[in-house]
C-alpha positions in Angstrom: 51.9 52.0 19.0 53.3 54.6 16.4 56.4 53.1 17.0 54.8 49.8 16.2 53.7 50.9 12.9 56.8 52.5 12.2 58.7 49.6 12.1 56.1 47.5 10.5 56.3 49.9 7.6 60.0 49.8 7.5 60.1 46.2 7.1 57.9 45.5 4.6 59.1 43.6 2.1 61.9 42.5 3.8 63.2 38.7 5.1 60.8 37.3 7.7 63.3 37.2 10.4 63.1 40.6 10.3 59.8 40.8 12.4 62.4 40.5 15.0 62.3 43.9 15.2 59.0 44.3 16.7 59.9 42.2 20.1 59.6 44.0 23.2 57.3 46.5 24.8 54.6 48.6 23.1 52.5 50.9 24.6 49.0 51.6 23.0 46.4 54.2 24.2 44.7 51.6 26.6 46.9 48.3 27.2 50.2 47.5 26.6 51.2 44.9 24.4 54.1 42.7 24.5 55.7 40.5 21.8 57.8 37.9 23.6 58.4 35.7 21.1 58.2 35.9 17.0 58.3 32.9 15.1 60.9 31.9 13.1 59.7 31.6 9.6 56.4 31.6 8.2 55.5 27.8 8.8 57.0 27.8 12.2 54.4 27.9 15.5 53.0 31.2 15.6 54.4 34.3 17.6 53.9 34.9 21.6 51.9 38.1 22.5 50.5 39.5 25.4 48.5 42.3 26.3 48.1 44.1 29.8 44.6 46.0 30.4 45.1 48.2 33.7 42.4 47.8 36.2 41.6 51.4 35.3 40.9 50.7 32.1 39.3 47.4 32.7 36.6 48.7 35.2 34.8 44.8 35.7 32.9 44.5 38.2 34.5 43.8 41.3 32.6 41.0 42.2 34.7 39.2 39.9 37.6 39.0 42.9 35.2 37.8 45.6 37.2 34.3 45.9 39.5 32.1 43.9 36.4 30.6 42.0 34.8 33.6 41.0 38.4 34.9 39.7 39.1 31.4 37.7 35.5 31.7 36.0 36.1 35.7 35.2 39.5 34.4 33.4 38.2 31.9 31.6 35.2 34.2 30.7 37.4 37.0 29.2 39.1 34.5 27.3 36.4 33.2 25.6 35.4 36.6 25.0 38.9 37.3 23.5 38.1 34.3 21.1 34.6 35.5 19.9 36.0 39.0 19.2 38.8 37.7 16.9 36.5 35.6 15.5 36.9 37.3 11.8 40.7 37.4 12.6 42.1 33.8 11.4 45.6 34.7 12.3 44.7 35.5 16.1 44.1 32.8 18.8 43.7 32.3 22.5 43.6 29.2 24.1 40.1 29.4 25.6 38.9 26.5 26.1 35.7 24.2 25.4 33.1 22.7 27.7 35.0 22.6 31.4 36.3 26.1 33.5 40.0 25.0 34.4 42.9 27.4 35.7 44.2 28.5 32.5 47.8 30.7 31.4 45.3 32.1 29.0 44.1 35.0 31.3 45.8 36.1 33.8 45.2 38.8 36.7 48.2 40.2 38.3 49.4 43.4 39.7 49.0 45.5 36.6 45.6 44.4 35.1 44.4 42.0 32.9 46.9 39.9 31.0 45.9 38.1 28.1 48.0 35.8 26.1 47.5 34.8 22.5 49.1 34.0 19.5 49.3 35.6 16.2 50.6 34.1 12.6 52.1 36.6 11.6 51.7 37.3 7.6 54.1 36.5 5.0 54.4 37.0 1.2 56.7 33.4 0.8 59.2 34.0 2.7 58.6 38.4 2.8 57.6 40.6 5.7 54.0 42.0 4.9 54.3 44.6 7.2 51.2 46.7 5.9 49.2 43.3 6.7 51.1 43.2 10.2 50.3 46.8 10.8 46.3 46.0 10.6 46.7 43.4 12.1 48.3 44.7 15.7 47.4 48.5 15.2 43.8 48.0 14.1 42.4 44.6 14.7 43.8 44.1 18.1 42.8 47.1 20.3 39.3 45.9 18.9 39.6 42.5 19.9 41.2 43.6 23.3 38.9 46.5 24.3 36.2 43.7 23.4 37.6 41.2 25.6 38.8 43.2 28.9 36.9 46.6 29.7 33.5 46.6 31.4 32.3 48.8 28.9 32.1 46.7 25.8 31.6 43.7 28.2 28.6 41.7 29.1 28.7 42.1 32.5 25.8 40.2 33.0 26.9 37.1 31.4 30.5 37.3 32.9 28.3 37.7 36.7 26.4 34.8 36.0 29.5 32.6 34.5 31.3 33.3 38.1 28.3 32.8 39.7 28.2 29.4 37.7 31.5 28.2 39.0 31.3 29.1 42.8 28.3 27.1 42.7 29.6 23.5 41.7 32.9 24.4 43.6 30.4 25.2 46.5 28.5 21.8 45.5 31.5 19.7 45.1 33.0 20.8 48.8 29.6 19.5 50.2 30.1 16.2 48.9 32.5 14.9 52.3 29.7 17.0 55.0 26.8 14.8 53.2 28.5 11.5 53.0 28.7 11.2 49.0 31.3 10.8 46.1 29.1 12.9 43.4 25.9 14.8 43.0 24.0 15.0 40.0 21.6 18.0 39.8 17.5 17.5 38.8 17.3 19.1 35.2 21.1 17.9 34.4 21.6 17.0 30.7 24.1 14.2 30.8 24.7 12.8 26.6 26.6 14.4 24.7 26.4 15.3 21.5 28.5 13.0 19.7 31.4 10.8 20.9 34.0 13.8 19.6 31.4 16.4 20.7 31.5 17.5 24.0 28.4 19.9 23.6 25.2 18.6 25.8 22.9 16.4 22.9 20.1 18.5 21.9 16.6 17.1 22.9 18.1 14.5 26.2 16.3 13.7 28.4 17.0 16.0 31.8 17.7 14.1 34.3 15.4 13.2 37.5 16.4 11.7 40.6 14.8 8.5 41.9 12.9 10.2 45.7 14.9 7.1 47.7 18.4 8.8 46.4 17.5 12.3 46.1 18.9 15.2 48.6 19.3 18.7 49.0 22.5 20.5 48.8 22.9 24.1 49.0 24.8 26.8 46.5 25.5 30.2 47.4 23.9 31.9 44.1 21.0 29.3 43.1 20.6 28.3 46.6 18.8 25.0 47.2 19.7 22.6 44.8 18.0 19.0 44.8 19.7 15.9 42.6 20.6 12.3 43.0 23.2 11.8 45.6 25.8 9.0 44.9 26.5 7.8 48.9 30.2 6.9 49.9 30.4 3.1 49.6 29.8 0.7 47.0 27.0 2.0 43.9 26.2 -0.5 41.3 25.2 1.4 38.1 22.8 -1.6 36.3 20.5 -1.4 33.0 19.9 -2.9 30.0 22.4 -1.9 26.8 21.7 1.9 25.4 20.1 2.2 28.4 22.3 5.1 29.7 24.7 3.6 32.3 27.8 4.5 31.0 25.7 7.8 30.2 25.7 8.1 33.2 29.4 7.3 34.7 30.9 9.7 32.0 28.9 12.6 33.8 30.5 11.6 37.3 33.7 10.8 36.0 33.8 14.6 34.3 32.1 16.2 37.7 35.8 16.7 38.5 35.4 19.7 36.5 33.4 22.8 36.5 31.5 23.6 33.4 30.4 26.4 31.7 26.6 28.0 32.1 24.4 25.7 29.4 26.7 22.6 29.0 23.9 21.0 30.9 26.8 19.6 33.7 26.3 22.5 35.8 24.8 20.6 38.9 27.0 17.2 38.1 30.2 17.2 40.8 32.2 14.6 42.0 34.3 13.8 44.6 37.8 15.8 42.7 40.0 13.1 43.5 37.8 10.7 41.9 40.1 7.8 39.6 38.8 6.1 36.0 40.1 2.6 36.3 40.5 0.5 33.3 41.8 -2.0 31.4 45.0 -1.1 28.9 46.7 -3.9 27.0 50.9 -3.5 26.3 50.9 -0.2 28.7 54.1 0.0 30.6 54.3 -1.0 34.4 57.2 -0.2 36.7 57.8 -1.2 40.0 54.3 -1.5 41.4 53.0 -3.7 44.3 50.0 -6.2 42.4 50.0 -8.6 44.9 46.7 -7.8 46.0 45.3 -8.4 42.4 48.2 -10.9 41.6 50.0 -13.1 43.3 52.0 -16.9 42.6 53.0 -16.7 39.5 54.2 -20.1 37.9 57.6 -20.1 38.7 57.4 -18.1 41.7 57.8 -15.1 39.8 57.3 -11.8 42.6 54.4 -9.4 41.9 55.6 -6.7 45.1 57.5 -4.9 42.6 56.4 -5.2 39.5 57.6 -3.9 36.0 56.8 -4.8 32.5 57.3 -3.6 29.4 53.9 -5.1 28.0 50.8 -5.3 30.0 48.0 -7.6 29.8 44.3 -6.3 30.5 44.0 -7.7 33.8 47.8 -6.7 34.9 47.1 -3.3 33.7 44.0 -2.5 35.5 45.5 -4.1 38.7 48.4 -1.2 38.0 46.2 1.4 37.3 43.9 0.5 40.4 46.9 0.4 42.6 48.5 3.8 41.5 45.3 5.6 41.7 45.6 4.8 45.5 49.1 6.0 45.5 48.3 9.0 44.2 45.6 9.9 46.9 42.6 8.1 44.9 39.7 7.5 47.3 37.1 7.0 44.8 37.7 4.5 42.0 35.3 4.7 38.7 34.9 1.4 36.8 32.5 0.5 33.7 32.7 -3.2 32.6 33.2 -2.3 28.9 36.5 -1.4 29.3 37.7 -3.7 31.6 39.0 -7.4 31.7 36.9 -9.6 32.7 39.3 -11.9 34.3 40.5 -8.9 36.3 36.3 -8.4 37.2 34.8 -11.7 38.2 36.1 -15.4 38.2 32.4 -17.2 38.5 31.2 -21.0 40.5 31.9 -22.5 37.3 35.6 -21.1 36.6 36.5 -21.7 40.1 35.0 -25.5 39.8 37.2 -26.4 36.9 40.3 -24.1 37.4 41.4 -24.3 41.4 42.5 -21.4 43.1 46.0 -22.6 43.6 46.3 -22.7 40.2 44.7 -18.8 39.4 47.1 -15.8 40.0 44.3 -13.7 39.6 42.2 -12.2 43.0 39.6 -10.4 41.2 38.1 -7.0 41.6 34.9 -8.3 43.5 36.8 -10.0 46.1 38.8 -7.0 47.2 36.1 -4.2 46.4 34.7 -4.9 50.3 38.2 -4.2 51.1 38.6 -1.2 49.6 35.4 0.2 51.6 36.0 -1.3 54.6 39.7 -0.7 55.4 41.1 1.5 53.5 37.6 4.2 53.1 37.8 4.0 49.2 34.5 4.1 47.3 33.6 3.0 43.7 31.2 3.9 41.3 30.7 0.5 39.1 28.6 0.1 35.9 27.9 -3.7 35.3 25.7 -4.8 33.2 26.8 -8.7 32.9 27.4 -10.1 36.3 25.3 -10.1 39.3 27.7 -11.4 41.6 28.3 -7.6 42.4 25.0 -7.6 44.0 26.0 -9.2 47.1 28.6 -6.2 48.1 26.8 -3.0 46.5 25.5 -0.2 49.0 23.4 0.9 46.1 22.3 0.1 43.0 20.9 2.2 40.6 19.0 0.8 37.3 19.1 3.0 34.7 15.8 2.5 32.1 15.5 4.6 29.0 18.0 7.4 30.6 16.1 7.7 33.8 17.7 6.6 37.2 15.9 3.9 39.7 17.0 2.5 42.6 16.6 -0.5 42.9 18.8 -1.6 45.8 16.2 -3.6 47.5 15.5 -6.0 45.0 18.9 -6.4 44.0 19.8 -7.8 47.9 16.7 -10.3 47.5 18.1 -11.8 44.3 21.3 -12.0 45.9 19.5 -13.8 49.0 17.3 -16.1 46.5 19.5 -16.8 44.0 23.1 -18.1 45.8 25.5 -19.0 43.2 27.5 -20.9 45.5 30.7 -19.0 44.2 33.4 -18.5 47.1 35.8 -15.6 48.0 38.7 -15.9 47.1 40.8 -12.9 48.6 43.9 -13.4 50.9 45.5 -10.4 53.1 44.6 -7.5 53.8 44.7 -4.3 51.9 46.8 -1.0 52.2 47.5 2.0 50.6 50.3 1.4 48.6 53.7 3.7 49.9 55.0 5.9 47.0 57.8 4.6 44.9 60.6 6.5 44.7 61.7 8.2 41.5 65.0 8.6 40.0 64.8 12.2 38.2 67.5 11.0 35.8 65.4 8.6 34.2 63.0 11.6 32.6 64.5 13.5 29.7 62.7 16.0 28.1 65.6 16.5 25.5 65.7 15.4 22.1 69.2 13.6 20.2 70.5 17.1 19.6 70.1 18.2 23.0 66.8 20.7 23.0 64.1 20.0 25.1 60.6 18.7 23.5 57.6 18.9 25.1 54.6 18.8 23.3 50.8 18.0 23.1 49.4 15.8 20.7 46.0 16.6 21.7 44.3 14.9 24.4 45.8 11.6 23.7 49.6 12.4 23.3 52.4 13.7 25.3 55.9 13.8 22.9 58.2 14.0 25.9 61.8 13.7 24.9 62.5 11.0 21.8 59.3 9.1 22.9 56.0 9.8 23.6 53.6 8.9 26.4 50.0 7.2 25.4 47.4 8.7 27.5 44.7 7.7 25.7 43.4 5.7 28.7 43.2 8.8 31.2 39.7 9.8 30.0 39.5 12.6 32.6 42.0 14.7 31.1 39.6 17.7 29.8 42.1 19.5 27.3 45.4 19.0 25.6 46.5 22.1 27.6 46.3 19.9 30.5 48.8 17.9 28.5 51.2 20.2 27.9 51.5 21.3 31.3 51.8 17.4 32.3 54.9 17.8 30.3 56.2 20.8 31.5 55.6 19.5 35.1 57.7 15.9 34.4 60.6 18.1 32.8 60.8 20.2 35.9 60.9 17.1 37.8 64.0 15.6 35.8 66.1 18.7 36.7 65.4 17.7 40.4 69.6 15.9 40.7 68.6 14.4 43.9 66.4 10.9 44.0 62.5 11.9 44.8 61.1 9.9 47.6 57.2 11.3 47.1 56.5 12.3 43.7 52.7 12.8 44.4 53.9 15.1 47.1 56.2 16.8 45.0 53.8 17.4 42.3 50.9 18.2 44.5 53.6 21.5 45.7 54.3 22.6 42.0 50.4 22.6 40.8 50.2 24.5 44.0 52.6 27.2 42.5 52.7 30.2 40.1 53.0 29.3 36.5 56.2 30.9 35.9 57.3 28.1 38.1 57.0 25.8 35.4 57.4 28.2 32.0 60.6 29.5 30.5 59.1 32.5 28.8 55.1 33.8 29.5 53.0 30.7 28.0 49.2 31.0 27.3 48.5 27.1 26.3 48.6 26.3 29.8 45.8 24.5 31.7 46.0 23.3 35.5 45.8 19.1 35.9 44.9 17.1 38.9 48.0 15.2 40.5 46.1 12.0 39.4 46.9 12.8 36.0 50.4 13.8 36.1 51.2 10.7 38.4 49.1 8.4 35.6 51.4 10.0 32.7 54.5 9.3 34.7 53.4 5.9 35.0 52.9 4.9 31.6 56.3 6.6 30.5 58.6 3.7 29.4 62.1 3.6 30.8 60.9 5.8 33.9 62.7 4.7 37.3 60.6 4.2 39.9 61.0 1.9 42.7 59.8 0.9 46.1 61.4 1.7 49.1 62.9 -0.8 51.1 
């Protein structure tokens, strides 16, 4: 540290490459701090610290390392608490997250204590060194912040228990999902709405939720103990209800019960099966080499759907895609809502089929094969509809939703079905399978710009800037944070440095999210959050010019 200051003193004043000087190690009183990387100028992205508490020092309870759960929630706890202690401090920042508990690069535990990652802007006068500004900065402010953030002592202990304890329970929910036969739990007392579309923050004043008695079990948590909700069965569940009603209300909580979330986002008790797949619609995405024929099928012209690629998707051939690459990637819950769907991709009703013969309709549609998907291949789905009962006559369940509360209301659902026949007919063909992976050539992913440096960066949630082009991902709704993002990138450019043709890319990703981060960093990164191979299989897929064929 006094050599810290030292050399913050001597460069004051002087060109801003000279905070050059400062990279390296630095040992202060109770952590040591290391400045990997320091920006180049001014405007430039901000410099790359870390700091290293020893477990000495740290002294946090050690319940904290009583499972991988408990240690991911601690992480993410002292991160947050690194974020509220440079609160005053603009020019610090940690990538801490906002509603959801992911495996972040943030906070790390390792051999020699507590690592925390951050950035700093470090300050300028124009294009100057203020090194007296620098030296309050890192010699003053930061053992404040740190101390604040990583010893027990100026720690809430209590909070940080509770935030573990938090955590092991939905992981501990969300493993009981297969023993009790269901695809998602929703706690009694959940708050579902949000607060606003760009909000994530639980909508002060909802409604908590309370399951209907004909849906409602028991599940058990190993810190709150007995914990009673509205269990979505395996099989087909028909979420029904009037518009504003709360139906897609509803499907957003499942979809985002992938995710732990924090104590008092109101999602605490809302899991889902973790492999769980949004499905929807996505006009002119790009689709390479994937097998619609079960969705679509005689094209005029005898055009082949078994390999399929275009540069420009319609709705329906999109959602068909998407549908069929969830499944590759290990999807065996699918989550649909009508509004962002096609509905030629949905339902083709008596009257369609009277004046438009089937011989003459490419299109199988999604209530035709969603028996299918139950039956033979074990895939459940989740389905808000709001416009077409036709889906009465397959649903397991259905579940009304009136003024935000569940109902089930199965029962009469089956009797409409019964007493009202529409006379429309099936019009499926074939059977269904899981669709093989399609092999992908590495060559066709490059992470490199015209001038030959690699570029990969997060344009927050929606965005990944891979290369010279960029990847849409707007559609992948269960992408929780643009961290996520970036390590989708990072992930893709590790694959294109693979040489060799990759036979099973879910496979191959599922073994690199199952590694250290260094696997995947150049240098120590903090903006790093953990994705699901769903996601990093869906961003591959919408890549344009990717090469990915099936096998012969």
């Amino acid at each position: 540290m006094t050599d810290l200051a030292a050399t913050l003193k001597r460069i004051d004043g002087r060109g801003y490459k000279a905070y050059r000087d400062i990279l390296g190690r630095h040992a202060f009183d109770r952590f040591t701090l290391h400045v990997d990387h320091v920006q180049a100028d001014p405007y430039a992205a901000p410099s790359r610290l870390r700091a290293v508490v020893p477990w000495a020092v740290a002294d946090l309870p050690t319940a904290i390392h009583a499972g991988a759960a408990r240690e991911r929630a601690a992480r993410d706890y002292l991160a947050r608490a690194f974020r509220r202690a440079a609160d005053d401090e603009r020019a610090v920042a940690i990538d801490a997250g906002g509603q959801t508990v992911l495996d972040r690069t943030a906070c790390l535990f390792t051999a020699a204590g507590v690592e925390l990652r951050f950035t700093v802007h470090l300050p300028a006068a124009g294009r100057s060194v203020r090194g007296r500004q620098a030296h309050d900065l890192l010699c003053r402010a930061l053992p404040r912040i740190v101390a604040q953030a990583a010893t027990g002592d100026a720690l809430d202990t209590g909070a940080l228990t509770a935030h573990c304890a938090a955590v092991e329970d939905q992981v501990a929910l969300r493993h009981a999902l297969e023993r009790h036969g269901l695809v998602a739990f929703l706690a009694d007392g959940a708050i579902l709405p949000r607060a606003s579309g760009v909000d994530d923050r639980p909508l002060a004043e909802a409604l908590a939720l309370t399951a209907p008695q004909s849906l409602r079990c028991r599940l058990e948590a190993p810190n709150a103990g007995a914990v009673t909700g509205l269990g979505i069965p395996r099989g087909i569940t028909l979420i029904v209800g009037g518009g504003f009603h709360g139906k897609s209300t509803l499907l957003a909580a499942i979809e985002q019960g992938i995710h732990d979330h924090i104590p008092g986002d109101g999602r605490e008790g809302v899991v889902a099966d973790p492999g769980a797949a949004r499905i929807r619609a996505e006009d002119g995405r790009a689709v390479t080499g994937v097998d619609l024929s079960p969705f679509i099928s005689n094209l005029p012209f005898g055009k082949p759907t078994e390999d399929f690629t275009t540069a420009l998707a319609s709705g329906s051939t999109s959602q068909a895609a998407a549908l069929q690459e969830a499944l590759e990637a290990g999807a065996r819950t699918l989550i649909v809502d009508e509004d962002t769907s096609a509905t030629n991709f949905m339902i083709r009703d008596e009257r369609m089929q009277a004046l438009v013969a089937k011989e003459h309709e490419p299109i199988t549609p999604f209530v035709d094969r969603i028996r299918q998907l139950r039956d033979e291949l074990g895939v459940s789905t989740v389905l808000v509809m709001g416009g077409s009962g036709d889906y009465f006559d397959c649903a397991d369940q259905v579940i009304e939703m009136r003024a935000y509360r569940p109902h089930e209301v199965t029962a009469a659902a089956h009797h409409i079905a019964e007493t009202h026949v529409t006379g429309r007919r099936e019009e499926r063909a074939g059977a269904m399978v899981i669709p093989s992976p399609r092999c992908l050539d590495p060559r066709s992913l490059e992470p490199t710009t015209a001038r030959g440096k690699r570029k990969v960066q997060a344009r927050g949630r929606d965005t990944l800037i891979f290369g010279r082009g960029e990847i849409d991902l707007r559609a992948l709704e269960q992408i929780a944070d643009a961290s996520q993002v970036r390590a989708i990138g990072l992930i893709l450019a590790t694959l294109a440095a693979a040489g060799d043709s990759i036979d099973d890319p879910p496979a191959r990703m599922r073994a690199l999210l199952t590694a250290e981060w260094d696997v995947l960093t150049q240098r120590p990164d903090g903006d790093l959050a953990r994705p699901r191979t769903h996601d990093v299989m869906a961003a591959l897929n919408r890549l344009r010019g990717v090469a990915l064929r099936r096998r012969a």
